[in-house]
Steps between C-alpha positions, in 0.01 A plus 500: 500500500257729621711672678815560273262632206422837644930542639567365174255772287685786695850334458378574105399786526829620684712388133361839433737667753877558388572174708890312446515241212486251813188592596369417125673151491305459831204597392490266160658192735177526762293559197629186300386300831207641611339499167633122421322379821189709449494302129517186650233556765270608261600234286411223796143755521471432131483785377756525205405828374679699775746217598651531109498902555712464840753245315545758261552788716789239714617444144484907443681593861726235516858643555705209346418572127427847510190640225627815442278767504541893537484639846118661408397176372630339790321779736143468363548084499596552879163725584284323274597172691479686868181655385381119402637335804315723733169490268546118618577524874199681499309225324625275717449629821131606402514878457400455129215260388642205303 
C-alpha cells in the first residue's frame, strides 16, 4: 500500500483538472478499494479510529450509490483526502515522527 498512496494522492489531486466524467468514475472506483482495504488493515492493526474513517470515505467514493455532492464540495473532499494520504505515506515511511 505504500506505494499506491502517494500515485493515488496525485490521481486526487488531478479531479481538479477538467478531466472526462470517466476519469471521475475511475477515480471514486480505485478510491472505494483502496480505502476499503486500508480499513480493514487497520482494522486487523486494531486501530478502529482510522479503520471506521476509511470505511466511510469507501462508503463516500463508492460509485454504485452515488452521494451527490457539488463539484466544489467534491474538489476540496478530493485535496483534503490527497493532502491526508500523503501526510500518511510520510508517517509511514518515517519522514514525520509518529
Amino acid at each position: 500500500m505504500n506505494k499506491i498512496l502517494p500515485i493515488f494522492a496525485l490521481a486526487l489531486f488531478a479531479c481538479l483538472l477538467p478531466m472526462p466524467y470517466g476519469y471521475f468514475m475511475l477515480v471514486r472506483f480505485a478510491a472505494m478499494i483502496i480505502f476499503a482495504l486500508m480499513a480493514y488493515g487497520y482494522y486487523k492493526q486494531e486501530k478502529e479510529g482510522i479503520a471506521i474513517f476509511f470505511g466511510a470515505m469507501a462508503v463516500l467514493f463508492q460509485p454504485l450509490f452515488k452521494i451527490s455532492l457539488d463539484r466544489i464540495t467534491w474538489n476540496v473532499v478530493d485535496v483534503a483526502m490527497a493532502i491526508f494520504l500523503f501526510i500518511l505515506w510520510l508517517k509511514e515511511k518515517g519522514y514525520i515522527k509518529k
